[in-house]
C-alpha positions as a Markdown table, in Angstrom:
| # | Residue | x | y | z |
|---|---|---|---|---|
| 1 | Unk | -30.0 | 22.9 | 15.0 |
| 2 | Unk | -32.3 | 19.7 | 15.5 |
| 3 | Unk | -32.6 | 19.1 | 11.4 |
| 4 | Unk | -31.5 | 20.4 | 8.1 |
| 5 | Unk | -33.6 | 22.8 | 5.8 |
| 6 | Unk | -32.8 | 23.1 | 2.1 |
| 7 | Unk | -33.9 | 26.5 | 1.7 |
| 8 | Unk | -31.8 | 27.9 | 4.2 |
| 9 | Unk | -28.5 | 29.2 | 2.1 |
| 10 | Unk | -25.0 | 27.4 | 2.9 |
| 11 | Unk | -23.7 | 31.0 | 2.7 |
| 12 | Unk | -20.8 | 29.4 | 0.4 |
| 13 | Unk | -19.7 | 31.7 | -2.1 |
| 14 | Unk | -18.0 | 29.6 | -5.0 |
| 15 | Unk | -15.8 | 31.5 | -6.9 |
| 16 | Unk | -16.0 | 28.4 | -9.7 |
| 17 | Unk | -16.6 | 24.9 | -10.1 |
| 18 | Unk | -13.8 | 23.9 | -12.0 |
| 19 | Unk | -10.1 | 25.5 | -11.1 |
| 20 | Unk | -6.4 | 24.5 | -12.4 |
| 21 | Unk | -3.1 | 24.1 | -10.9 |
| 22 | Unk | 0.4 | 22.8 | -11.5 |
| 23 | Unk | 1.7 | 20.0 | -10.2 |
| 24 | Unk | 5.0 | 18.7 | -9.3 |
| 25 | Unk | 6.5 | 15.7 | -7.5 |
| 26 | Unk | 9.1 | 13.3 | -7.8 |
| 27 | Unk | 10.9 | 10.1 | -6.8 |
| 28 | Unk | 13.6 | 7.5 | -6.7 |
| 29 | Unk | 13.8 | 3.8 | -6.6 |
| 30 | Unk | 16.3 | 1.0 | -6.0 |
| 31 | Unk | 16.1 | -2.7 | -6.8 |
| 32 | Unk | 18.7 | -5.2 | -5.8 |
| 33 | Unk | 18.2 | -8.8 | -7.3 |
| 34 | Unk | 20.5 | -11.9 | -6.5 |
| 35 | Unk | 21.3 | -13.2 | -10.1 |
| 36 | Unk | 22.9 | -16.3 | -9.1 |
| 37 | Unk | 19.2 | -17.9 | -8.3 |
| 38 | Unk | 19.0 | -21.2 | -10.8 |
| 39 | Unk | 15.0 | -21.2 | -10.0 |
| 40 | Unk | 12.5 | -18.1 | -10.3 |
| 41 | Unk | 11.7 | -17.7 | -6.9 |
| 42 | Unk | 15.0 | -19.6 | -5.2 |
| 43 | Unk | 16.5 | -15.7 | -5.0 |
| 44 | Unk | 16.9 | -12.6 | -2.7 |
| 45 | Unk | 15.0 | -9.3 | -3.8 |
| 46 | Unk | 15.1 | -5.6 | -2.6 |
| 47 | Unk | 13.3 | -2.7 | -3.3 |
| 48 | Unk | 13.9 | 0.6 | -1.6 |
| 49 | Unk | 12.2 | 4.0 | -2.9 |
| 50 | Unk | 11.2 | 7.8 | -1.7 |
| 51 | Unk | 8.8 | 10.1 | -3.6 |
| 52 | Unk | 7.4 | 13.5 | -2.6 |
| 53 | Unk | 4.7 | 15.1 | -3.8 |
| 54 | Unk | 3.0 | 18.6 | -4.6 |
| 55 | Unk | 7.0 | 20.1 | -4.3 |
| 56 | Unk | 5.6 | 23.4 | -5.9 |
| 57 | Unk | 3.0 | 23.9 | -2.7 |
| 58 | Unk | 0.3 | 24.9 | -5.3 |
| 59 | Unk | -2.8 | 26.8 | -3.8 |
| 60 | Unk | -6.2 | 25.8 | -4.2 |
| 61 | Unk | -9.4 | 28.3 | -4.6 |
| 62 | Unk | -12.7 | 26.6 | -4.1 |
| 63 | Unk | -14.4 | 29.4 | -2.3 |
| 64 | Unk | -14.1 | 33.3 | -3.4 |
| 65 | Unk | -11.6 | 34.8 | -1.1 |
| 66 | Unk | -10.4 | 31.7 | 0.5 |
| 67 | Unk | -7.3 | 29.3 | -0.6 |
| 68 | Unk | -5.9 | 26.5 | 1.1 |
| 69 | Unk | -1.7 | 25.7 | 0.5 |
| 70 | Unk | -1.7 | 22.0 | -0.7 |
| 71 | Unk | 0.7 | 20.2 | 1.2 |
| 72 | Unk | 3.6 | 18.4 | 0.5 |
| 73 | Unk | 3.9 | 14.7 | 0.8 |
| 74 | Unk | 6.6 | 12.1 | 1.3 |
| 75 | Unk | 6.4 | 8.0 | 1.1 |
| 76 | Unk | 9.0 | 5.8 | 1.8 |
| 77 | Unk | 8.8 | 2.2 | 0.7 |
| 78 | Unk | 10.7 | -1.0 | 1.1 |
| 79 | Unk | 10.1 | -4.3 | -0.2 |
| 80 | Unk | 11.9 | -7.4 | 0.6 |
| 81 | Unk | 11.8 | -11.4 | -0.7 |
| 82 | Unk | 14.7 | -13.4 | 1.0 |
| 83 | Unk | 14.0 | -17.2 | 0.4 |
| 84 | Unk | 14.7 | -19.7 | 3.6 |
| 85 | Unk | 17.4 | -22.3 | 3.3 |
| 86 | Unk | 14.3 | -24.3 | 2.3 |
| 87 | Unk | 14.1 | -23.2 | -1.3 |
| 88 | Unk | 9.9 | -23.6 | -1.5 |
| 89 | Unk | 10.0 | -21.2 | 1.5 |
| 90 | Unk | 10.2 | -17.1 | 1.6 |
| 91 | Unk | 9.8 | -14.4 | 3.1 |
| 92 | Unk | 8.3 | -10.8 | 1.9 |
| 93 | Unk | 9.0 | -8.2 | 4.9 |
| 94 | Unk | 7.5 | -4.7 | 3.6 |
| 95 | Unk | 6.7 | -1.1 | 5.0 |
| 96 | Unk | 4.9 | 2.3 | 3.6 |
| 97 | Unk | 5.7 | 5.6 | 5.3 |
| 98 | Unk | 3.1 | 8.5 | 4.4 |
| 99 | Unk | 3.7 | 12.0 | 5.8 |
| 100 | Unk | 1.6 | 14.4 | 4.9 |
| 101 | Unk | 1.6 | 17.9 | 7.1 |
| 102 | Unk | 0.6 | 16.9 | 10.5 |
| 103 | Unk | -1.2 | 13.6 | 9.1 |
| 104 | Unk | 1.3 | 10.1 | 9.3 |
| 105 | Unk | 0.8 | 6.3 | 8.2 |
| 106 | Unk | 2.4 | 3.5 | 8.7 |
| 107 | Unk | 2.5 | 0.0 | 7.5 |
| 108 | Unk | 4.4 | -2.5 | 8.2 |
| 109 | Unk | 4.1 | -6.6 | 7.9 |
| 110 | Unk | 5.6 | -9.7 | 6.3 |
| 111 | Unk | 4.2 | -12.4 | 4.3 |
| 112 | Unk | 5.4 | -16.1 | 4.2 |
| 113 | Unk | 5.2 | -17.7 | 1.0 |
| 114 | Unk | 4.9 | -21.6 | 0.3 |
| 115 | Unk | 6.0 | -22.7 | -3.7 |
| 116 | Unk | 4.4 | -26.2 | -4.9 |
| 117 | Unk | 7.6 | -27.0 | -5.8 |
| 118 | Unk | 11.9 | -25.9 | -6.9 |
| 119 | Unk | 10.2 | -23.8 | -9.4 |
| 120 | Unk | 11.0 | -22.7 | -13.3 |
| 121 | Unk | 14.1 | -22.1 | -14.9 |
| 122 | Unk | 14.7 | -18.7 | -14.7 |
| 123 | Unk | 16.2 | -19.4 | -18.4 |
| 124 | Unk | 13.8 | -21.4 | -19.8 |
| 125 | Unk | 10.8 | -21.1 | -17.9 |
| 126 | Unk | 9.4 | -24.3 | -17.8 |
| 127 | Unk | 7.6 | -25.7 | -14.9 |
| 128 | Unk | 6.4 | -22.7 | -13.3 |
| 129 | Unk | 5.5 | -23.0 | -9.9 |
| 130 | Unk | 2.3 | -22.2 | -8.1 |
| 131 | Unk | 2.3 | -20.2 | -4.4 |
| 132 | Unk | 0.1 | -20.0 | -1.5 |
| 133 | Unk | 1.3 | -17.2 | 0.8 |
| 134 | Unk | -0.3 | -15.7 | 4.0 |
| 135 | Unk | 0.6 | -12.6 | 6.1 |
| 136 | Unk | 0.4 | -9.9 | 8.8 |
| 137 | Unk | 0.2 | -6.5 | 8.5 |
| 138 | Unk | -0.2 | -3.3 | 11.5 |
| 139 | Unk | -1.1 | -0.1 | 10.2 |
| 140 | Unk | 0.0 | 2.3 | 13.1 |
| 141 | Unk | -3.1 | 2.7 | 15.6 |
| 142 | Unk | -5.8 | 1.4 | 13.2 |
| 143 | Unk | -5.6 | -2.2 | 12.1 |
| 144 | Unk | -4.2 | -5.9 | 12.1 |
| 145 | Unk | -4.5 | -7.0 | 8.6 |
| 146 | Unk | -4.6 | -10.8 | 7.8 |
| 147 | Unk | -4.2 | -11.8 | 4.1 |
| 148 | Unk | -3.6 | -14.9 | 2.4 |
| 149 | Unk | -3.1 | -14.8 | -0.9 |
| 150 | Unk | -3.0 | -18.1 | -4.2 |
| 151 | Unk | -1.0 | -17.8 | -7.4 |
| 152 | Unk | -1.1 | -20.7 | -10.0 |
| 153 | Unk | 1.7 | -20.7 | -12.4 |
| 154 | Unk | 2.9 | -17.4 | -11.8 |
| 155 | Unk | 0.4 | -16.4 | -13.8 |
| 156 | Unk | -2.9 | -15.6 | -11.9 |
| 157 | Unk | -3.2 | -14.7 | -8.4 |
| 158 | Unk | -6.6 | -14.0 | -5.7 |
| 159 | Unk | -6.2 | -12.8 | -2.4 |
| 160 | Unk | -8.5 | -11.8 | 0.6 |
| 161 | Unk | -7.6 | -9.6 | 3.5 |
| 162 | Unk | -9.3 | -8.4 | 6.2 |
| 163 | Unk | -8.6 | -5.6 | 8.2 |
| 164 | Unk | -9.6 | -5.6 | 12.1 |
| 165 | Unk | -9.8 | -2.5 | 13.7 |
| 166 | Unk | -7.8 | -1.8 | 16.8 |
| 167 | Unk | -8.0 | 1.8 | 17.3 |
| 168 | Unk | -10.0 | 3.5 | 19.9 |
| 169 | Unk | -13.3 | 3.0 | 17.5 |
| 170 | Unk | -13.1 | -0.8 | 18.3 |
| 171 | Unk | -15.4 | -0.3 | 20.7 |
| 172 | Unk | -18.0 | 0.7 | 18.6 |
| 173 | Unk | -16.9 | -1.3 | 15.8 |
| 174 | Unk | -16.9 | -4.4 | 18.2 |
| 175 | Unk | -13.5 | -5.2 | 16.6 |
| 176 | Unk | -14.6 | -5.4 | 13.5 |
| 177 | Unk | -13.1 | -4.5 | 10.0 |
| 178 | Unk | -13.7 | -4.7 | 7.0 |
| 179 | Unk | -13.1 | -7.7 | 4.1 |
| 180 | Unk | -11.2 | -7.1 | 0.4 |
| 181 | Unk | -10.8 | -9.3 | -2.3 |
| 182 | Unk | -7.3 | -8.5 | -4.8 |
């Protein structure tokens, strides 16, 4: 049709507006720390996890006579900080796998991190240091994603990153994104 006309009926038979269902998923996580660092960031991190979700494949009724199987999900994570032999220097590699059905994501990128200086006893804590990082991100046939991101004291931290398209919508988009502040 050429418009929309409200007292036309959807011919959508809803069997209620509220439903429940179980839900099940789970996960598992490792973490590797170097305990030898002397400093609070002078050190060599790792973090490596799976999780899947809706296990029990639950069915959901929105419509009278109509269900839809929920899916299950999996997500794979990794996580990485491996300072440089410059000690005010690192390096965060990371990546997030989505599966979902016939639907996939990926991300993938590393951020550089720059420490005002050596840094706080990791045993006493004094003299905590302040960061400026920056990175790039590629999330798999949609977007570049430059961030930069300030923490003072290990205590506070801002961050800006902007996303610019590079899927077949750049066209229309001219390229452009889209800005977030965290």
């Amino acid at each position: 049709g050429s418009g929309y006309t409200s007292s036309l009926p959807s011919n959508e038979n809803f069997q209620s507006l509220s439903y429940l269902y179980g839900e099940l998923g789970a996960g598992i996580v490792w973490t590797f720390k170097n305990k030898l660092a002397l400093s609070s960031h002078d050190k060599t991190k790792a973090t490596l996890g799976f999780s899947a979700y809706h296990l029990n494949k639950a069915e959901q009724k929105y419509l009278s006579g109509a269900s839809a199987q929920l899916r299950q999900k999996y997500v794979y994570y990794g996580d990485f900080f491996i300072t440089l032999p410059n000690p005010r220097i690192a390096v965060a590699p990371k990546f997030l796998l989505q599966q979902q059905g016939a639907a996939f994501e990926a991300l993938v990128g590393v951020m550089m991190q720059h420490f005002s200086f050596g840094g706080a006893s990791k045993y006493t804590g004094i003299g905590k240091s302040s960061m400026v990082g920056y990175g790039i991100y590629y999330r798999n046939r949609d977007a570049v994603i430059l961030n930069v991101l300030l923490e003072w004291k290990e205590q506070y931290a801002f961050g800006l990153s902007y996303d610019i398209n590079v899927s077949r919508l750049a066209g229309t988009s001219t390229g452009r994104g889209g800005a977030e502040v965290m």
